[in-house]
ZADO-1210 file (C-alpha; in nm, 4 decimals, padded with zeros to 6 digits):
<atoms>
<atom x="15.6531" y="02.7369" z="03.1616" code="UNK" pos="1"/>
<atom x="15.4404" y="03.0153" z="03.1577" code="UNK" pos="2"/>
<atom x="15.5692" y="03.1198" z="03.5097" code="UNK" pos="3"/>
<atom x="15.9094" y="03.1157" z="03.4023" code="UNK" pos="4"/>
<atom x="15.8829" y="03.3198" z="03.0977" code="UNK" pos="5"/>
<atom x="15.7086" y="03.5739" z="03.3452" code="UNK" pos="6"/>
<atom x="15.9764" y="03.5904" z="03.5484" code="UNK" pos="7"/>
<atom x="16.2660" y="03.6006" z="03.3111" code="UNK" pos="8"/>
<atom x="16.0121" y="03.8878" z="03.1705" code="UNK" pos="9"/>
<atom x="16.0582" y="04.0774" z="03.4844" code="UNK" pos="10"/>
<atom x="16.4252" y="03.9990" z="03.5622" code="UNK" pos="11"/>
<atom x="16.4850" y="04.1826" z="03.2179" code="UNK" pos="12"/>
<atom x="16.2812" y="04.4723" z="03.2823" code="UNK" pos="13"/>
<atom x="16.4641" y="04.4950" z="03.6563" code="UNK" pos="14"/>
<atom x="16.7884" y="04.4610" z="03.4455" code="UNK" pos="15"/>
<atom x="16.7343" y="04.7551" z="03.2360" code="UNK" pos="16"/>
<atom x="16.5840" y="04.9702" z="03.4726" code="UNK" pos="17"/>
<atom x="16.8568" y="04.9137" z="03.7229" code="UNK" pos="18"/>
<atom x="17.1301" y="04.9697" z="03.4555" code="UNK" pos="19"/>
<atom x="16.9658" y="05.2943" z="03.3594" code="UNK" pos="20"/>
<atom x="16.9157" y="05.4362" z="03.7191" code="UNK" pos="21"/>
<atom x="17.3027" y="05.3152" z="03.7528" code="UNK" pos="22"/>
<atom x="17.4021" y="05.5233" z="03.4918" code="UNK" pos="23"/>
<atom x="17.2027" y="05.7971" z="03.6411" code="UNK" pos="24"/>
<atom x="17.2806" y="05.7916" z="04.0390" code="UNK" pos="25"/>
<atom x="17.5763" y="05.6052" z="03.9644" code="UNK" pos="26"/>
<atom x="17.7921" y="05.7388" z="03.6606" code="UNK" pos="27"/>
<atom x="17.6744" y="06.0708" z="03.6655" code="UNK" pos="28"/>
<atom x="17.6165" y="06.0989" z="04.0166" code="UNK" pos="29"/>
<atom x="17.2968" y="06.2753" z="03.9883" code="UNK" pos="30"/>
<atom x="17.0635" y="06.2125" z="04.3222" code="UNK" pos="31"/>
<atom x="16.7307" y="06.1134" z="04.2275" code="UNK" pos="32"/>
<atom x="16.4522" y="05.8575" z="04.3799" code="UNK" pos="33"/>
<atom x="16.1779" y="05.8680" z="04.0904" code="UNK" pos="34"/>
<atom x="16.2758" y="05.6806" z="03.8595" code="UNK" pos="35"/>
<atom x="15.9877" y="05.4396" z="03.9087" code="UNK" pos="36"/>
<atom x="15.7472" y="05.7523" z="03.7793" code="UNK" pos="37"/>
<atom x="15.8825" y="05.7516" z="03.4425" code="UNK" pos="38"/>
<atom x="15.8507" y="05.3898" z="03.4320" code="UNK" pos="39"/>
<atom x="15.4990" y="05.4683" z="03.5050" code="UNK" pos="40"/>
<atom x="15.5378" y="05.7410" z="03.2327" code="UNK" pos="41"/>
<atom x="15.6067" y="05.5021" z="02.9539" code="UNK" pos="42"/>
<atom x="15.3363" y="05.2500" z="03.0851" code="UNK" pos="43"/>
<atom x="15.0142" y="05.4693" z="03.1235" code="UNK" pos="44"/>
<atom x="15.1074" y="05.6852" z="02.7703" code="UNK" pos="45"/>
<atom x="15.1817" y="05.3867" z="02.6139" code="UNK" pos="46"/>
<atom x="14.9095" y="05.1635" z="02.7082" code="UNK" pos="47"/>
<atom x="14.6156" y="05.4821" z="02.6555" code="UNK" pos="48"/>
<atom x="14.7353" y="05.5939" z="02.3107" code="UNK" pos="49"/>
<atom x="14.7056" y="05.1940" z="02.2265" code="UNK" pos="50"/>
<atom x="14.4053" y="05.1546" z="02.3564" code="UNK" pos="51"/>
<atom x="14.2163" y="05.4320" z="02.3625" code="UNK" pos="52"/>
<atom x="14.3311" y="05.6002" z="02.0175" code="UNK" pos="53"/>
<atom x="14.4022" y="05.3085" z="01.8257" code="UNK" pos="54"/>
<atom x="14.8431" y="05.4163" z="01.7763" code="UNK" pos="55"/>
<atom x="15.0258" y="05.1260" z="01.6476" code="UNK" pos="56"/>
<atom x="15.1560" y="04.9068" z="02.0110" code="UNK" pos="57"/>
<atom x="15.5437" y="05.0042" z="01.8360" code="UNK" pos="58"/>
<atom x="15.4755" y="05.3196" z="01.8026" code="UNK" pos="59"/>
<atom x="15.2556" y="05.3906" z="02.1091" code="UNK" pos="60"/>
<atom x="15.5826" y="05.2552" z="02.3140" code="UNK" pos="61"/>
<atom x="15.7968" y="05.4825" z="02.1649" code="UNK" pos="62"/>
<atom x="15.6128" y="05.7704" z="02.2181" code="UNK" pos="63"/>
<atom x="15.5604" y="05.6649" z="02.5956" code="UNK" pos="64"/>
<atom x="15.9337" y="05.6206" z="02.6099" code="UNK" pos="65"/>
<atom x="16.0009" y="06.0174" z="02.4684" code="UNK" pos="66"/>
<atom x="15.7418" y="06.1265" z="02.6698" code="UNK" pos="67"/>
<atom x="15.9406" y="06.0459" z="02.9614" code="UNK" pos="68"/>
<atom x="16.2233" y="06.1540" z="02.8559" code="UNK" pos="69"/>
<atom x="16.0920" y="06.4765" z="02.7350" code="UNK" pos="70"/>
<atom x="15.9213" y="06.4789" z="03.1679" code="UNK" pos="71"/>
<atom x="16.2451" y="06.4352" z="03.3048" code="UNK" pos="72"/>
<atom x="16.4001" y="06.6822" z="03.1622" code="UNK" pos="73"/>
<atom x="16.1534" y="06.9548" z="03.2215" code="UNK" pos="74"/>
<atom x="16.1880" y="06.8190" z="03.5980" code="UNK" pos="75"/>
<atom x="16.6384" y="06.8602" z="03.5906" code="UNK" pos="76"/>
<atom x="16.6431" y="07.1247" z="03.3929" code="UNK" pos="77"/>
<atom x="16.5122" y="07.3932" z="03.6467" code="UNK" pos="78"/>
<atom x="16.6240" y="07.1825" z="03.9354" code="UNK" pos="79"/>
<atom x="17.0060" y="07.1461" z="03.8653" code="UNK" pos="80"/>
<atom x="17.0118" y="07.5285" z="03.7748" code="UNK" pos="81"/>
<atom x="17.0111" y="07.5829" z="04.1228" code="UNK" pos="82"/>
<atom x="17.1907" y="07.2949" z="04.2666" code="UNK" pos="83"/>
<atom x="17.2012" y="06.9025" z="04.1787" code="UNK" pos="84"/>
<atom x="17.0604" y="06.8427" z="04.5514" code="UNK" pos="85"/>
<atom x="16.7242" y="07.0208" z="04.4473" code="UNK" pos="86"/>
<atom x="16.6799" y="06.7336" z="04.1889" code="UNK" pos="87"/>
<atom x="16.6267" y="06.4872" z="04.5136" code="UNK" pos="88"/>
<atom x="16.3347" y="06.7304" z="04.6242" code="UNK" pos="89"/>
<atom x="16.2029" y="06.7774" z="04.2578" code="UNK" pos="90"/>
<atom x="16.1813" y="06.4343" z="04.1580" code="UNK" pos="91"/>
<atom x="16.0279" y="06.3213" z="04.5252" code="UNK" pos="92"/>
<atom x="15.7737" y="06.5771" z="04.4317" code="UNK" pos="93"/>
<atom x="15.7246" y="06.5325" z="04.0788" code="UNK" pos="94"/>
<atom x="15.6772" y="06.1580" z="04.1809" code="UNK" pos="95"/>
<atom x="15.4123" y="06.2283" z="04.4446" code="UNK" pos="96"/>
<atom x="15.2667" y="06.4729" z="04.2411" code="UNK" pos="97"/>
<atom x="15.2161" y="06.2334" z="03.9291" code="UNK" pos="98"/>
<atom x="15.1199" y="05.8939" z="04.0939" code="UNK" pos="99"/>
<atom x="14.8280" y="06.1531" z="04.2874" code="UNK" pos="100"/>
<atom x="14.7078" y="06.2752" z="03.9103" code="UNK" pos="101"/>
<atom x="14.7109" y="05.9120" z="03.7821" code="UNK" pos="102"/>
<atom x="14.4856" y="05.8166" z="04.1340" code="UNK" pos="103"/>
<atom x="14.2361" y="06.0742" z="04.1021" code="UNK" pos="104"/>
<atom x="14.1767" y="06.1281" z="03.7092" code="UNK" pos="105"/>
<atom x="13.9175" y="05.8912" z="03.5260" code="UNK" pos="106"/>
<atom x="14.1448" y="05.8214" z="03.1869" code="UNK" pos="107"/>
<atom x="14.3894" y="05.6578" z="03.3847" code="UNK" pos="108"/>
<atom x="14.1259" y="05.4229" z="03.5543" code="UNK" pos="109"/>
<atom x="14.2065" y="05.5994" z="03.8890" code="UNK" pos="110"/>
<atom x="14.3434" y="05.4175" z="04.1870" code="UNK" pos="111"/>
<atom x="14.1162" y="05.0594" z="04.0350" code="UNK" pos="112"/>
<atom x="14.4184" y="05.0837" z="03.7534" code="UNK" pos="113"/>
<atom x="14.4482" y="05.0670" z="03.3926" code="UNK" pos="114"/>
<atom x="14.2530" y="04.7652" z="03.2188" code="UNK" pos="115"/>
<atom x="14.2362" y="04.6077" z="02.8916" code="UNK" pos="116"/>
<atom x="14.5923" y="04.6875" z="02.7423" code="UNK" pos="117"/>
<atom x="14.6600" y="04.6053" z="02.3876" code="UNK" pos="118"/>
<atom x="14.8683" y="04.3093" z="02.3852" code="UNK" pos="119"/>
<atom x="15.2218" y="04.2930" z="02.1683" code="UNK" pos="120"/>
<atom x="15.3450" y="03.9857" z="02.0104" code="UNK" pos="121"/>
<atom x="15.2097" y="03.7406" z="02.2608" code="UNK" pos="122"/>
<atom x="14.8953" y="03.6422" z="02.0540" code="UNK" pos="123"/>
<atom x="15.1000" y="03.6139" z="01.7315" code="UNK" pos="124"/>
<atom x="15.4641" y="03.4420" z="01.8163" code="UNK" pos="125"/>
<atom x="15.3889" y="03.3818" z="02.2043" code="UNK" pos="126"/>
<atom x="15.5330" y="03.4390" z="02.5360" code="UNK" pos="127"/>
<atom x="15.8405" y="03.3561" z="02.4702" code="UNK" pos="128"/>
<atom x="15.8773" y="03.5948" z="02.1667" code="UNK" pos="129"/>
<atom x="15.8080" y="03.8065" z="02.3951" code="UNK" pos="130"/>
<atom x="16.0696" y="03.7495" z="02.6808" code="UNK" pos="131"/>
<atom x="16.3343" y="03.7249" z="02.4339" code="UNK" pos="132"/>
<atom x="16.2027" y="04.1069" z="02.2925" code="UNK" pos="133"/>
<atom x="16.2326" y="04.2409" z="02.6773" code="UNK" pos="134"/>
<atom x="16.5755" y="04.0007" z="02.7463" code="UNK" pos="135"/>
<atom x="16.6959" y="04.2033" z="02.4185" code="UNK" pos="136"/>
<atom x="16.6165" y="04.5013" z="02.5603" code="UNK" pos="137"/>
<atom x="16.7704" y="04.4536" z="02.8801" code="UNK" pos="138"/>
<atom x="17.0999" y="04.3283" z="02.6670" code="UNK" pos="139"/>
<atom x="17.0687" y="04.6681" z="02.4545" code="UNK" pos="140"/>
<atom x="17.0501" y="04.8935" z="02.7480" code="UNK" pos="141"/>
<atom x="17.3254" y="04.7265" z="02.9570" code="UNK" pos="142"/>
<atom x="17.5377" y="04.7474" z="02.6474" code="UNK" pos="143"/>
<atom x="17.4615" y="05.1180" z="02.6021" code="UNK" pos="144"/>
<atom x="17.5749" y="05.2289" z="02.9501" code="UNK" pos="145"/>
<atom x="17.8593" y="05.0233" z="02.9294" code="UNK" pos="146"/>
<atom x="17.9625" y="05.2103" z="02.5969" code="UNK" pos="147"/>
<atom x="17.8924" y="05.5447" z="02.7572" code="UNK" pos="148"/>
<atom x="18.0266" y="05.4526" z="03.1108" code="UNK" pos="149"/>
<atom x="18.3808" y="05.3210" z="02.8763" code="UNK" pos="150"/>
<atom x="18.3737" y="05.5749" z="02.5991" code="UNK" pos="151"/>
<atom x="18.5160" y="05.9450" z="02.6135" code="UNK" pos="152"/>
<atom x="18.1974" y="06.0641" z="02.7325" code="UNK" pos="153"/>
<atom x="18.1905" y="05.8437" z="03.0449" code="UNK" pos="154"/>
<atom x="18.5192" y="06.0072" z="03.1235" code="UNK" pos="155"/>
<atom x="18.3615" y="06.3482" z="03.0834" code="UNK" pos="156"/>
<atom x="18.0667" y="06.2363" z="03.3325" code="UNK" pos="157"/>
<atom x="18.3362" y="06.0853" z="03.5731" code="UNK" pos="158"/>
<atom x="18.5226" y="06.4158" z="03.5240" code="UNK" pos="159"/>
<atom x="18.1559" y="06.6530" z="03.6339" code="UNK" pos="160"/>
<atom x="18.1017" y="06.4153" z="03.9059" code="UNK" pos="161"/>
<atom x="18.4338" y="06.4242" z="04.0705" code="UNK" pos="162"/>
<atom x="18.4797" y="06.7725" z="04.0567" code="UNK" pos="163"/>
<atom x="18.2153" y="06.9881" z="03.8691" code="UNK" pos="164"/>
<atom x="18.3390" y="07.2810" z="03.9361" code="UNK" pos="165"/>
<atom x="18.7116" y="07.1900" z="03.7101" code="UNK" pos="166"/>
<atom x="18.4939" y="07.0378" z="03.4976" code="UNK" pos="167"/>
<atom x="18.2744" y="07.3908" z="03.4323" code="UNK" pos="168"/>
<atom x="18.6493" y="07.5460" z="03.4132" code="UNK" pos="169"/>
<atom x="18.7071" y="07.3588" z="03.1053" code="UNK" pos="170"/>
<atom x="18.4629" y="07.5600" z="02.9038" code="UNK" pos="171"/>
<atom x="18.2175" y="07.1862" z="02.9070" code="UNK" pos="172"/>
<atom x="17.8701" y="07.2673" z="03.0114" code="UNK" pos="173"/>
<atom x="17.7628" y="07.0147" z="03.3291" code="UNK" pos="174"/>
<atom x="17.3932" y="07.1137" z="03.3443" code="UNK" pos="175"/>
<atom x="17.3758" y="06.9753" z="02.9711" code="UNK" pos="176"/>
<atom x="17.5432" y="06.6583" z="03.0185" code="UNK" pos="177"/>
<atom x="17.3407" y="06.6359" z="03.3410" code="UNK" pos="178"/>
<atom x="17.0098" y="06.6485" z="03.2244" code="UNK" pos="179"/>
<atom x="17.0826" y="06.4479" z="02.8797" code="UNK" pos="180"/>
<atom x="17.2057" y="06.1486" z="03.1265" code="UNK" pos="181"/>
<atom x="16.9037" y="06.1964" z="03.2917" code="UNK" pos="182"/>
<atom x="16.6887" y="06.1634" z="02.9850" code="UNK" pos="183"/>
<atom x="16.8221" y="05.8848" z="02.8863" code="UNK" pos="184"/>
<atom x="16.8028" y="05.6892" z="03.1495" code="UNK" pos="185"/>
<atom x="16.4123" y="05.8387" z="03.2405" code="UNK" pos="186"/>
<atom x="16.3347" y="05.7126" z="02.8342" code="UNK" pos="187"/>
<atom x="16.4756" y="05.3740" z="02.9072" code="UNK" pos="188"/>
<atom x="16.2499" y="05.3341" z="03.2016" code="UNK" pos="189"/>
<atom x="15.9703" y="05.4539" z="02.9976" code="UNK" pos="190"/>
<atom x="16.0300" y="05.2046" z="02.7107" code="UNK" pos="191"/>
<atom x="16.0432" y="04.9536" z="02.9913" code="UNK" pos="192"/>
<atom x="15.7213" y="05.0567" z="03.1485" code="UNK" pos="193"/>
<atom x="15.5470" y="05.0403" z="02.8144" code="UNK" pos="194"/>
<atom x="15.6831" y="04.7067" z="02.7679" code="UNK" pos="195"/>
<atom x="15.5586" y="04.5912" z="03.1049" code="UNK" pos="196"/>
<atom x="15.1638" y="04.7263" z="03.0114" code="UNK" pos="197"/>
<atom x="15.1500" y="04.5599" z="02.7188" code="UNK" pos="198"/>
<atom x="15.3057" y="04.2379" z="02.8504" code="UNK" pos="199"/>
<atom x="15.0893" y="04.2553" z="03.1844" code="UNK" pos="200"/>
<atom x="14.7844" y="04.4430" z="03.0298" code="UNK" pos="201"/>
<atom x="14.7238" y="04.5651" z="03.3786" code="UNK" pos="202"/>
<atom x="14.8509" y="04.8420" z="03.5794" code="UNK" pos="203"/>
<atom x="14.8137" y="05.0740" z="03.8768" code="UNK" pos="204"/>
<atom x="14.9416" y="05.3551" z="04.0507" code="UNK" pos="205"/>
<atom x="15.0865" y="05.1261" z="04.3273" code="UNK" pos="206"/>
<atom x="15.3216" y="04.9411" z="04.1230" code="UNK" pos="207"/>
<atom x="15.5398" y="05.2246" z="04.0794" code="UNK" pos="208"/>
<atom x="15.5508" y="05.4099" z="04.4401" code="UNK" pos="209"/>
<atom x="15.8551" y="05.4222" z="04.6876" code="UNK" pos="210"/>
<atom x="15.8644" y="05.0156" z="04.7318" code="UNK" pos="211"/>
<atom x="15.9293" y="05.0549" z="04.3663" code="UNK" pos="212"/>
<atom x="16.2025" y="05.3249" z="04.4449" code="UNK" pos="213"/>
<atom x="16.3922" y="05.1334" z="04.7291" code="UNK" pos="214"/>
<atom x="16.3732" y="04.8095" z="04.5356" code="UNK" pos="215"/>
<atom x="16.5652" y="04.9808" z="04.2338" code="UNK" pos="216"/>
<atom x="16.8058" y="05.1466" z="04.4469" code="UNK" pos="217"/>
<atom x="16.9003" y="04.7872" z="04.6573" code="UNK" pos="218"/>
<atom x="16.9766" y="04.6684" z="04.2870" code="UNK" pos="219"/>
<atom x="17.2203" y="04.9091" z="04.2359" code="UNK" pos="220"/>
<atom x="17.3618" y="04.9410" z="04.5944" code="UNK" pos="221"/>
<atom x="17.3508" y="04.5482" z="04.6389" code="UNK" pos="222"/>
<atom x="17.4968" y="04.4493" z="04.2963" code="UNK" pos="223"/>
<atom x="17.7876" y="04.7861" z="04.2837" code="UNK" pos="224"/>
<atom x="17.7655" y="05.1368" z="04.1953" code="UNK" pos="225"/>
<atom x="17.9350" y="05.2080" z="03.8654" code="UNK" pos="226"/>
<atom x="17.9381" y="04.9005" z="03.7509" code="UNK" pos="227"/>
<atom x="17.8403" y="04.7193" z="03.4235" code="UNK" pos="228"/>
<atom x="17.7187" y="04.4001" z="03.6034" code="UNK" pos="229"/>
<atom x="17.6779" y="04.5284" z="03.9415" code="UNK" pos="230"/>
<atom x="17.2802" y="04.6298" z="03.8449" code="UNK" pos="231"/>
<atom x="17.2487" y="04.3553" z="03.6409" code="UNK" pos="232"/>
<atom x="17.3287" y="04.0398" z="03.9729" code="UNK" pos="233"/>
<atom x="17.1452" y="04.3019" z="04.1776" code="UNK" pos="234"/>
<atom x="16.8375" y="04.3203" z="03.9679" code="UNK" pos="235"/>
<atom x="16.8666" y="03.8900" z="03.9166" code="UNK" pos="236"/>
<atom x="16.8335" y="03.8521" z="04.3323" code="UNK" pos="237"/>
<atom x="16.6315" y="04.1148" z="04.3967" code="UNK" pos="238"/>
<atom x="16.3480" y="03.9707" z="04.1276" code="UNK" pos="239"/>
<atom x="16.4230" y="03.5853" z="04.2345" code="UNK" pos="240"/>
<atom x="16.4384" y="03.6913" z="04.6217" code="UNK" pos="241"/>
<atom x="16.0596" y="03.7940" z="04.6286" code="UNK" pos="242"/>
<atom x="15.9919" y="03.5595" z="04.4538" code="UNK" pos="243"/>
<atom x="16.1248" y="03.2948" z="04.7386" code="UNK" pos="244"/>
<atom x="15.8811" y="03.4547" z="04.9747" code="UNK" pos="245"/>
<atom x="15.6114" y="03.3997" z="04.8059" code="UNK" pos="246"/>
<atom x="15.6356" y="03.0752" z="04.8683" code="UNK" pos="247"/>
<atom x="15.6610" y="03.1107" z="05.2431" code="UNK" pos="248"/>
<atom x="15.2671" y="03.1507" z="05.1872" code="UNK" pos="249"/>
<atom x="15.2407" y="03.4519" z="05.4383" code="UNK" pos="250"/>
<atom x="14.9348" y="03.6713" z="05.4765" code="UNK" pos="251"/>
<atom x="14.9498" y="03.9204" z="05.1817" code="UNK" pos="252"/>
<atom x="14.9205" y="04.1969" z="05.4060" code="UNK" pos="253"/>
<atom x="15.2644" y="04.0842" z="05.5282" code="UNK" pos="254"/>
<atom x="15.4518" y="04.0435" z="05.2132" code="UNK" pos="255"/>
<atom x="15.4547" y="04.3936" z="05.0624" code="UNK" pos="256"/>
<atom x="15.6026" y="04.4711" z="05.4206" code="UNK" pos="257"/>
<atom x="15.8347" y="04.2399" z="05.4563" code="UNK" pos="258"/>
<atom x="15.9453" y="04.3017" z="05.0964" code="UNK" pos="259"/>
<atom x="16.0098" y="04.6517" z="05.1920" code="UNK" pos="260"/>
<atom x="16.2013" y="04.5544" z="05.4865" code="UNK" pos="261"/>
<atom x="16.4239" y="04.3054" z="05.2800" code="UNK" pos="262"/>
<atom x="16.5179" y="04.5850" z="05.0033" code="UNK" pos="263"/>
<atom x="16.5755" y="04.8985" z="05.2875" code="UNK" pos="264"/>
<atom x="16.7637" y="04.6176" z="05.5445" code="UNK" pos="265"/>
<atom x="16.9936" y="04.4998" z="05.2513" code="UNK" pos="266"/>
<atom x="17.0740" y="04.9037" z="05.1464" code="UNK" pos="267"/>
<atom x="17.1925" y="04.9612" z="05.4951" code="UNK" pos="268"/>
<atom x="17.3347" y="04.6430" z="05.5342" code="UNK" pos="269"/>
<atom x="17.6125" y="04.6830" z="05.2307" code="UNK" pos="270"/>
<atom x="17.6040" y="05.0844" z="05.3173" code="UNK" pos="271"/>
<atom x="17.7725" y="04.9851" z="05.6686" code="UNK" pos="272"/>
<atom x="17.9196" y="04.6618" z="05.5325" code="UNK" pos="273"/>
<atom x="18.0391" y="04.6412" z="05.1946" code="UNK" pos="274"/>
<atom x="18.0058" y="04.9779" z="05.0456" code="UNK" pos="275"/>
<atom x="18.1375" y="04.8836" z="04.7471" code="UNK" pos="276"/>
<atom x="17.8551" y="04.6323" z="04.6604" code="UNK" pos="277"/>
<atom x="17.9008" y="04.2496" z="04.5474" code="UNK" pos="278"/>
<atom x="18.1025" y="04.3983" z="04.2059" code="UNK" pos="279"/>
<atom x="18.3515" y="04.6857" z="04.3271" code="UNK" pos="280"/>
<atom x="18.3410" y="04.9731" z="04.1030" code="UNK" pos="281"/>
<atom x="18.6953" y="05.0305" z="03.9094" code="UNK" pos="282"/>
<atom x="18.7551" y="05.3822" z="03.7740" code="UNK" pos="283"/>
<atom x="18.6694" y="05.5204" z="03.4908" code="UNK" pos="284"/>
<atom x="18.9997" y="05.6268" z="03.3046" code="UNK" pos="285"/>
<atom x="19.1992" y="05.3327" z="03.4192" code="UNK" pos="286"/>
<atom x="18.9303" y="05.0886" z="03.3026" code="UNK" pos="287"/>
<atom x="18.9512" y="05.2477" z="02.9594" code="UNK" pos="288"/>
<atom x="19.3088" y="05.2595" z="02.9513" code="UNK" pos="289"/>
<atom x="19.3723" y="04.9085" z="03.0401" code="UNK" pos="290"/>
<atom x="19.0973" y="04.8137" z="02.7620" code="UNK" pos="291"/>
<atom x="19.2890" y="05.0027" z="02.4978" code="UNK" pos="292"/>
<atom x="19.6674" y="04.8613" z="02.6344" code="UNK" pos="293"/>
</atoms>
């Protein structure tokens, strides 16, 4: 039982990361790769303000969720200034950068990882208090982008992503909208991290490097890019597929390969194949009209 309440733990984490980078690469068609460091964000401030200055579990998770929102945005803000492709090379480096900090300073526990987490609400309701807390939060956050994605404003961002430069023409400012999308979907990865250390009470630097990256970007490429449920099938067979090789009970030095394999082979596959992912994207204004007819 245990297992399974683990699992469904981790299916709703992938669920609302996924649905946040969707709204991020996919909605506002911002190109970024690190979304995996502000999950790592949320976790690490999270876990040390819990643990090693005695915040409130609550509160410590909301502070490592605004903390990476508040990172993200000092890493757009300069970067889509210049151009929205120097956000790819910012948050590549801003990625690197931060996973080498967490390896090489002490409070973190270094590359050995972050022990002896505070727990949250296992020890007093129980596991499965706890998956239905995280399912919640997955629930939340895919209803959130699908109000933004639906609502006037996701008809702004389709507006600044099909053509920014009408979009600027209209007197609306993109580099605003840009960087509050990004944010938002950086302080829902954070919240998720932060749920994750306190669930897990263990973590390290590895858990959130470019395996990390490629996995979250098969979930939205495999499930459907600008889609409500796209990210969320994508995130459900990406978690249960890695699961299924565990049990092939292959050297471990051949599963975080071949896991890496699986996620890149299966971008490239529906790249070349089906594009459009398992859930084709429908447009933006049309899917709002035909919800108000």
């Amino acid at each position: 039982m245990d297992y399974l309440l683990t699992l469904a733990i981790l299916i709703g984490l992938s669920v609302a990361l996924a649905s946040s980078f969707n709204l991020i690469i996919g909605y506002a068609g911002l190109i970024s790769i690190a979304h995996p460091v502000f999950y790592a964000i949320g976790a690490y401030v999270s876990a040390l303000l819990a643990r090693d200055h005695g915040v409130p579990v609550p509160l410590a998770m909301l502070c490592g969720a605004l903390t990476a929102a508040v990172a993200s945005a000092a890493v757009a803000l300069p970067s889509l200034r210049v151009s929205g492709d120097y956000l790819l090379i910012a948050s590549i480096g801003f990625q690197l950068g931060v996973l080498e900090a967490i390896k090489n300073v002490s409070v973190t526990g270094g590359a050995g990882g972050l022990t002896n987490i505070p727990p949250f609400l296992i020890h007093e309701a129980g596991r499965g208090a706890y998956a239905a807390l995280v399912l919640g939060f997955a629930a939340l956050t895919v209803w959130l982008n699908r109000a933004i994605a639906h609502g006037p404003y996701g008809r702004a961002l389709s507006a600044m992503r099909d053509d920014e430069l009408a979009f600027a023409g209209l007197g609306r400012d993109a580099v605003a909208m840009k960087v509050a999308v990004f944010a938002f979907g950086s302080g829902v990865a954070g919240l998720a991290g932060a749920l994750y250390a306190h669930y897990f009470r263990f973590v390290t630097p590895e858990q959130f490097e470019i395996l990390q990256s490629a996995a979250l970007l098969t979930m939205v490429v495999v499930g459907g890019v600008r889609t409500t449920w796209g990210p969320v099938l994508g995130a459900v067979l990406l978690q249960a597929l890695p699961q299924a090789i565990t049990f092939l009970d292959l050297p471990s030095a051949l599963l975080g390969p071949l896991q890496g394999l699986l996620f890149t082979g299966l971008v490239l596959v529906f790249m070349f194949w089906r594009p459009q992912g398992l859930i084709p994207a429908g447009d933006a204004w049309r899917a709002s009209r035909r919800e108000e007819a």
